[in-house]
Backbone bond lengths (Angstrom), bond angles and torsions (degrees), N, CA, C in turn:
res aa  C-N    CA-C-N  psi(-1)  N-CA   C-N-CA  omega(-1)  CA-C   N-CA-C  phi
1 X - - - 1.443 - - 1.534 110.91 -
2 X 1.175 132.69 -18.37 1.093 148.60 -146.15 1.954 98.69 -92.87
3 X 1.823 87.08 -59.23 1.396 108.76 -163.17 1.479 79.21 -62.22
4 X 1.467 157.53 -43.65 1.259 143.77 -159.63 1.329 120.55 -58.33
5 X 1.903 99.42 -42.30 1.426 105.47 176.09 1.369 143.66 -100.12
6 X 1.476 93.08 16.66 1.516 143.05 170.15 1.694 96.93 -59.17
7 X 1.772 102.57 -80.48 1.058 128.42 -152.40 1.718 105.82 -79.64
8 X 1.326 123.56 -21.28 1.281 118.26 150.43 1.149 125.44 -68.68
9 X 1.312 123.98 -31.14 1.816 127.01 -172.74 1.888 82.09 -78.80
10 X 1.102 148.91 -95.04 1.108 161.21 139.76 1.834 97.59 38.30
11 X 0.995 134.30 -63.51 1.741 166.90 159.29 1.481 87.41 -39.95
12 X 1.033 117.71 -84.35 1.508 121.60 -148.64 1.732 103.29 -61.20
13 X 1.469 120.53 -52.94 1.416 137.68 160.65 1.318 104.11 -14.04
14 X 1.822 103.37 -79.89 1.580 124.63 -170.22 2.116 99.27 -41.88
15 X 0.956 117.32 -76.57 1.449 136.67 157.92 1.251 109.93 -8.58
16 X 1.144 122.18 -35.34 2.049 120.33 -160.59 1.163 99.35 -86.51
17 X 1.217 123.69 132.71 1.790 140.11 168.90 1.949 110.12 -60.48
18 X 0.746 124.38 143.76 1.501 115.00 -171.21 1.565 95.76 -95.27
19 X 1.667 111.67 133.02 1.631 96.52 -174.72 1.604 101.47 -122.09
20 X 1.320 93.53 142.95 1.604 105.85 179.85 1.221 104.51 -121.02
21 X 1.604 109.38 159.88 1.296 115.14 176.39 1.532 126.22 -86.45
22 X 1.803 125.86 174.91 1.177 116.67 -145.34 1.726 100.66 -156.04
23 X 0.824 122.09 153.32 1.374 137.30 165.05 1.337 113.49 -33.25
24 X 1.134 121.39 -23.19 1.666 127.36 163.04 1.116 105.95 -76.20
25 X 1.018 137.30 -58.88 2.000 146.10 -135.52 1.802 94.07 -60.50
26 X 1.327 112.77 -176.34 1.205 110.56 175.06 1.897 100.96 -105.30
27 X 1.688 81.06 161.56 1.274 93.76 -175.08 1.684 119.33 -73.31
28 X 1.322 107.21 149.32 1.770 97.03 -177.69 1.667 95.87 -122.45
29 X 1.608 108.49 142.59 1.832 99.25 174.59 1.660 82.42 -81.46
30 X 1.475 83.14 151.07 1.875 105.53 -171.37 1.764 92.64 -136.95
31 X 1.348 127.47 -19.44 1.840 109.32 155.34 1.373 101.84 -155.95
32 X 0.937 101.79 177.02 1.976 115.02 168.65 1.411 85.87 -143.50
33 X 1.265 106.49 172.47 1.619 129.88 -157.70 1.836 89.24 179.93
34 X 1.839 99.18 149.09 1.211 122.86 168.90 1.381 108.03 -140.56
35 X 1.422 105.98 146.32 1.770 126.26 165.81 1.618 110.70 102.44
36 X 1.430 93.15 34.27 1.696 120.31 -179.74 2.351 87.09 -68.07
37 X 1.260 94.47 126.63 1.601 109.22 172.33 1.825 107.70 -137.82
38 X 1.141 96.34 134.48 1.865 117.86 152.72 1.365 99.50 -138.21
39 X 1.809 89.80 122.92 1.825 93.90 160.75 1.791 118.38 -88.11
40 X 1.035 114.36 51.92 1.406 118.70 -166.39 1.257 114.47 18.51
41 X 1.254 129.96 -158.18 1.359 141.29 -168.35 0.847 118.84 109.69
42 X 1.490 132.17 -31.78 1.914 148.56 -177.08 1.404 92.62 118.88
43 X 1.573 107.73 -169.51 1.219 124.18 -172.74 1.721 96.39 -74.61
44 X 1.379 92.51 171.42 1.763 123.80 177.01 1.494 104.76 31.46
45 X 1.574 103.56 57.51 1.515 118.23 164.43 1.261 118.43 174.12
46 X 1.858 109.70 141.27 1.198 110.79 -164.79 1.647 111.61 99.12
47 X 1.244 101.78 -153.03 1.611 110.53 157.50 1.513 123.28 -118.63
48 X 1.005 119.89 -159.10 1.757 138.22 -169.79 1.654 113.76 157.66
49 X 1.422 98.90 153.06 1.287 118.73 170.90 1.933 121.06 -92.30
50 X 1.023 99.87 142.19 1.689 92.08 -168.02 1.667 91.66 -129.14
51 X 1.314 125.22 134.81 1.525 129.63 149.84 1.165 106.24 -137.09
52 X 1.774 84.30 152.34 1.749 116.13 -157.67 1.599 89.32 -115.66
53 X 1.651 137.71 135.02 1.050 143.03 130.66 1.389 118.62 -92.59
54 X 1.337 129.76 146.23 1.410 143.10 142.41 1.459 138.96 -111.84
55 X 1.086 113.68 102.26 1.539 132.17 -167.96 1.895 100.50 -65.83
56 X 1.477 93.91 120.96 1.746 93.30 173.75 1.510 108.29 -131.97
57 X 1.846 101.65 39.37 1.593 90.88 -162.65 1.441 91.88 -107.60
58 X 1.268 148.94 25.55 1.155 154.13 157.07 1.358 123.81 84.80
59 X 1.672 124.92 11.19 1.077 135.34 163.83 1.784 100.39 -136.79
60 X 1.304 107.91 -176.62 1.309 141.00 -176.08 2.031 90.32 -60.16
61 X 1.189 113.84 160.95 1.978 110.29 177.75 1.662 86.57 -163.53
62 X 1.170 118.27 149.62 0.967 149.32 164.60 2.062 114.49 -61.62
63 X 0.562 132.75 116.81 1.754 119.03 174.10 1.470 107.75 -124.96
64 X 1.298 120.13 131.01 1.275 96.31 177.02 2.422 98.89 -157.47
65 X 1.430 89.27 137.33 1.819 96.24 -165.88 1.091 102.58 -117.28
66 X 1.246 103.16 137.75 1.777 130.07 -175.66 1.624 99.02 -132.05
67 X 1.933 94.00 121.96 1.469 95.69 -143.82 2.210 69.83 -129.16
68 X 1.226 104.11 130.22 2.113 91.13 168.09 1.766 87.93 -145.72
69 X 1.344 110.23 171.18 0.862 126.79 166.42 1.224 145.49 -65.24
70 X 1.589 142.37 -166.72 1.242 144.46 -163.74 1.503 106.89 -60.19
71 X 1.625 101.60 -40.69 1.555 126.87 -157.42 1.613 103.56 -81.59
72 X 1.341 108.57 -12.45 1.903 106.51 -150.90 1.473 108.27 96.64
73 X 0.937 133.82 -60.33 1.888 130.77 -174.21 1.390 108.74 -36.75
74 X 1.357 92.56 123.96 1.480 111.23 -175.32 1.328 106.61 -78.81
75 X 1.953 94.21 135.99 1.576 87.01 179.77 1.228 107.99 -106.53
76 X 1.843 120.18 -22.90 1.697 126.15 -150.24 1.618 83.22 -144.34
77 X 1.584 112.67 150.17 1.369 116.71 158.00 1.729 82.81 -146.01
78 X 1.473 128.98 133.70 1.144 128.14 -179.64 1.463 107.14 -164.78
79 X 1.615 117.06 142.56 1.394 130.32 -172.44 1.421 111.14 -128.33
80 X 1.224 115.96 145.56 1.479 109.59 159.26 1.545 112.39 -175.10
81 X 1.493 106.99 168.46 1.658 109.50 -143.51 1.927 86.23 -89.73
82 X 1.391 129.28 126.71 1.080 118.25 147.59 2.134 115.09 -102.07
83 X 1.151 107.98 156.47 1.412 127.97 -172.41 1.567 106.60 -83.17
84 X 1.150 124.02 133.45 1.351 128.64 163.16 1.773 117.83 -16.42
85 X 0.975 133.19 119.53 1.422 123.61 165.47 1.676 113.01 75.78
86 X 1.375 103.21 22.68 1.615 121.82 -170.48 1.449 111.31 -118.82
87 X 1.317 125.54 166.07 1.852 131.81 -153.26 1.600 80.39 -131.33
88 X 1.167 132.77 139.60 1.269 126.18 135.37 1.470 92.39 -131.45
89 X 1.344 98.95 153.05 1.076 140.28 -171.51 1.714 127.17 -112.43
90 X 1.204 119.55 115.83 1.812 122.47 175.04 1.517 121.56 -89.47
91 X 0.785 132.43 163.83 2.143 118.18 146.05 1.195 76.51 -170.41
92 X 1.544 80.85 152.43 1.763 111.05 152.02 1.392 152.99 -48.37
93 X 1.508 79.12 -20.40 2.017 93.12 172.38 1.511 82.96 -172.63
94 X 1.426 116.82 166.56 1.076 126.76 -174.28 1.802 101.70 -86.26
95 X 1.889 100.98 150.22 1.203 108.96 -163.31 1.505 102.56 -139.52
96 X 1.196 115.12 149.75 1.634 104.75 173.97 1.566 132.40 -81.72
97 X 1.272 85.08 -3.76 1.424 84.62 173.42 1.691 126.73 -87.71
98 X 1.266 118.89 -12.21 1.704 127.64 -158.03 1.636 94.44 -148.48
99 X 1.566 114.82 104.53 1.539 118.29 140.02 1.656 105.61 -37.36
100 X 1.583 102.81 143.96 1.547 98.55 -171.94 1.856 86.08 -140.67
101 X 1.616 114.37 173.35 1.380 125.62 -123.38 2.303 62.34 -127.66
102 X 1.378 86.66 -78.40 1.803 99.92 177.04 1.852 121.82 -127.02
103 X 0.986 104.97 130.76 1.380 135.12 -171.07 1.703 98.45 -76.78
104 X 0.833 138.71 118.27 1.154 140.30 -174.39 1.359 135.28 -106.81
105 X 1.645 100.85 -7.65 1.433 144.62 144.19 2.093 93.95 63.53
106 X 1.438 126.86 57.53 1.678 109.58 -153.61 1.574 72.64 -95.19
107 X 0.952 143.57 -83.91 1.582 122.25 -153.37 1.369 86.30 126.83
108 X 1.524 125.65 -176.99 1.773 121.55 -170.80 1.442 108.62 -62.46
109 X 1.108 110.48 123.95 1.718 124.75 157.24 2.037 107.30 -116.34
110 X 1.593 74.14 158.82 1.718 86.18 -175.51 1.189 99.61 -158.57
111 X 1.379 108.16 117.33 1.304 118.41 170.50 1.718 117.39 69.87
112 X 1.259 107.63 13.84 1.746 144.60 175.21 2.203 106.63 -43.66
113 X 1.544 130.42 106.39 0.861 101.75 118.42 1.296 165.11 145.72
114 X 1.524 140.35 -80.49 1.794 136.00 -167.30 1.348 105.96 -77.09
115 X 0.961 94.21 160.45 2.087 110.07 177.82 1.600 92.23 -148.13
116 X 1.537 130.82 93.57 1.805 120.55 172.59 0.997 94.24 -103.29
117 X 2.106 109.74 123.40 1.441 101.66 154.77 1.545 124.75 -111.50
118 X 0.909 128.58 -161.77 1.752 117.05 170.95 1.458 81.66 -161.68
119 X 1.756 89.27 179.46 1.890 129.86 -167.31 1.399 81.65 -81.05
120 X 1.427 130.14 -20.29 1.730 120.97 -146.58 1.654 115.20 -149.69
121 X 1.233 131.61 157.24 1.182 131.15 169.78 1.471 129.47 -86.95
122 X 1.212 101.54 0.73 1.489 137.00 -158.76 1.625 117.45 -99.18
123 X 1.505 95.34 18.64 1.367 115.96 -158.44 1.623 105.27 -113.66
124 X 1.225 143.46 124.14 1.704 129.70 151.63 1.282 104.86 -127.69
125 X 1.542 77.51 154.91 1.569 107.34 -163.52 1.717 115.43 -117.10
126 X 0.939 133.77 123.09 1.624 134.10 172.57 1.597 90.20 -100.97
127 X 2.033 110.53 172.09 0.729 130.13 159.73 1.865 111.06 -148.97
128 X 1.083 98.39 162.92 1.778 106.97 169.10 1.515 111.42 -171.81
129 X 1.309 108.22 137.51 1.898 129.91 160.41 2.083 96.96 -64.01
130 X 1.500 98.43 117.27 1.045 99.96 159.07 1.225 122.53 -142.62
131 X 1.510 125.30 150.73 1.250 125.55 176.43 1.421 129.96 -64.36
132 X 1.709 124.27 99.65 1.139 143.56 -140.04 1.876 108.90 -73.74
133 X 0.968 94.44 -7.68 1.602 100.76 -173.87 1.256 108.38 -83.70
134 X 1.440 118.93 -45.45 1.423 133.11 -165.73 1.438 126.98 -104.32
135 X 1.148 124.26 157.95 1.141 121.70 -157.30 1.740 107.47 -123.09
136 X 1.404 118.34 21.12 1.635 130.51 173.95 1.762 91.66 -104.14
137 X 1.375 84.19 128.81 1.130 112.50 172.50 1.910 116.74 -67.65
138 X 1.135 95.62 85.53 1.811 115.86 -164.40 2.032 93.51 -133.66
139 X 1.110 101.43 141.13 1.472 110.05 168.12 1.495 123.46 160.68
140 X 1.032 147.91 175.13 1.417 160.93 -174.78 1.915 99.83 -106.71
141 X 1.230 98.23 107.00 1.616 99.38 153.72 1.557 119.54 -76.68
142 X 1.159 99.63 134.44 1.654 113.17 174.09 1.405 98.44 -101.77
143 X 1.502 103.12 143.43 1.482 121.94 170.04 1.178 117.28 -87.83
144 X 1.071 127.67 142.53 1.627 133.37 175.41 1.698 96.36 -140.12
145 X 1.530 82.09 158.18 1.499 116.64 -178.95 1.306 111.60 -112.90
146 X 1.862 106.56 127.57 1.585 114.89 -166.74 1.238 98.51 -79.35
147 X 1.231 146.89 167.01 1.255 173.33 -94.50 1.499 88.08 152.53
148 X 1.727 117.07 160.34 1.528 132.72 155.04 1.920 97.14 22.75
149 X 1.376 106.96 91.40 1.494 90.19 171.56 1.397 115.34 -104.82
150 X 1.116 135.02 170.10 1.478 141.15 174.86 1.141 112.23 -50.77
151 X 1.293 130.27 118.89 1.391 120.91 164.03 1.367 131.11 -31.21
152 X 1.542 150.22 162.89 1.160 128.31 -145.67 1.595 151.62 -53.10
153 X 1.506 64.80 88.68 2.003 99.76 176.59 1.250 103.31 -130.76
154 X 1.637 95.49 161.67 1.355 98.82 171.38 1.273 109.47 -155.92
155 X 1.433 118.14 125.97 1.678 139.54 173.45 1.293 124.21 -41.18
């Protein structure tokens, strides 16, 4: 009797559609990060902060960064759809080094910062301070802390 209900649980498993998440689902914070900086000036000068996500959860995900200052005051709340197996990209002001996804335009921050959430967990995120003028790959990585991490992985 056993082997019967073995082979149905076993059946039903085989049968199940694998479900991933989607541009609908709700958002989960997946890192925070601190020591987010723009020395204002406008774009392609000074410095800025740039983050890179890549979605590997096999559909379209939601991403979206809430970037405020020293104080708490919000400077950025911003979303946008990245594609399966796709980079989008944020900064603070435009920089020459990184095509960017959204411009986030914060004006001087110091000591500023991140909240990234997505539709998915399936998401990582880097960050770095880079010098906005130039286009050599020179900068300070910032560390962030995962939130909801992938099951066995590790950051």
């Amino acid at each position: 009797m056993k082997a019967i209900y073995w082979t149905i649980a076993a059946a039903s498993f085989a049968c199940a559609e694998l479900v991933h998440a989607g541009i609908n689902d709700p958002e989960v914070i997946i890192y925070r990060g601190a020591g987010v900086v723009d020395t204002g000036g406008g774009d392609f000068s000074g410095n800025a902060t740039a983050f890179h996500c890549t979605n590997f959860s096999g559909v379209n995900e939601n991403i979206r960064f809430v970037l405020r200052n020293s104080n708490g005051g919000l400077l950025a709340n911003t979303a946008f759809t990245v594609p399966h197996l796709n980079t989008g990209t944020v900064v603070t002001k435009q920089t020459g080094l990184f095509a960017h996804n959204s411009n986030l335009n914060t004006g001087v921050v110091q000591q500023g910062t991140v909240a990234i959430a997505a539709t998915s967990i399936n998401v990582t995120c880097t960050a770095m301070l880079v010098q906005a003028s130039t286009n050599n790959p020179e900068g300070i990585r910032l560390h962030m802390t995962r939130f909801n991490p992938i099951p066995a992985t590790q950051e």
